[in-house]
Every structure is written in C-alpha cells, then in structure tokens.
N, C-alpha and C positions, 0 to 999 in steps of 0.2 A: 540542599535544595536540588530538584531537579533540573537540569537543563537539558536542552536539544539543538544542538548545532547543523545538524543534517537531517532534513524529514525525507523521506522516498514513502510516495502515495503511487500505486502500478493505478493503469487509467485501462478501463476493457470499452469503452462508452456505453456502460451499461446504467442505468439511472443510478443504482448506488456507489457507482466507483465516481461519479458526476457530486454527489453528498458527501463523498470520502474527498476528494479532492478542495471543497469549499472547506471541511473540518482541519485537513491536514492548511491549508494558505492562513487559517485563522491562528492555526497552533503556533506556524512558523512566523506570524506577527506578533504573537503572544513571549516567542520566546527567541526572538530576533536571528529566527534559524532560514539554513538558504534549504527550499522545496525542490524536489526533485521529482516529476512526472514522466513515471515509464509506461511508454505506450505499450501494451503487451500484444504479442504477435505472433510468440513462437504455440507448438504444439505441449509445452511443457511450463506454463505461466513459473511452476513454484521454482522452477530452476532458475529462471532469468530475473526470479525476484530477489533469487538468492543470491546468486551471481553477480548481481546490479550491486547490492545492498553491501555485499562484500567489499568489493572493489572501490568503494567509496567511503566506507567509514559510515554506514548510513547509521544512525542512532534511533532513529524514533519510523517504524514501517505502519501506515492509515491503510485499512483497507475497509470497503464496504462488504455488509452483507447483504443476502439476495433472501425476500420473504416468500419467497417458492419452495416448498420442500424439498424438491429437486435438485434445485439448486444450492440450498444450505448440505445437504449430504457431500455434493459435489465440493464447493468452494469450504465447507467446513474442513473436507479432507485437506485440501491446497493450505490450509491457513495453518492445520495440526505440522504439514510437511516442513513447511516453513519456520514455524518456532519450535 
C-alpha cells in the first residue's frame, strides 16, 4: 500500500498552485500526512523545490499546471527538472 508521510505543494499564488494546494491538504487527510507549503521566491523555483523536498524527506511533491501554452512549456520544463 501506498503511503505519504510528508506532502510539499511549492505555492507561486498563481490559480493553480491555489488548486494544487486544496489537492495536496485533501491528500494529506487522506493519508494522515503533515503538508508542507513552500512559498516560492527565488529566481530558480526547481532548485528550491528541490532543495526544500530533500532536506525533509519530502515523499509525495503536488504541483499545478498552468492552461496557457506558455506557460505549460515554461512550468512543463520546471516539473521535467524536478523529477
């Protein structure tokens, strides 16, 4: 069975990291995991996501995607970097 002890949702307050954030709190009641909300800030999101997620043992990373073409090239890149 799967389990998740640690969720890390990165937050840009962008409407779908807002939808990612509501998916990740439900997950983390579902599977009696403690949430972790990194506000992203720096000029290199995939680092600090990486970095965050390390240092914590993070197991289960939510993130939204963006329905802008623009944007899915952009945040698709961030998300390949990341896993």
């Amino acid at each position: 069975m799967i389990t998740f002890k640690q969720i890390l949702v990165p937050q840009d307050c962008t409407e779908s990291s807002k939808v990612a954030v509501e998916y990740a709190a439900e997950l983390g009641t579902i599977f009696g995991a403690k949430l972790h909300v990194l506000e992203l800030r720096s000029g290199r999101p995939e680092a600090e996501i990486v970095r965050y997620a390390t240092e914590r043992d993070i197991d289960l990373i939510v993130m939204g995607s963006h329905a802008v073409q623009a944007d899915v090239l952009v945040h698709g890149e961030m998300r390949r970097s990341i896993v």
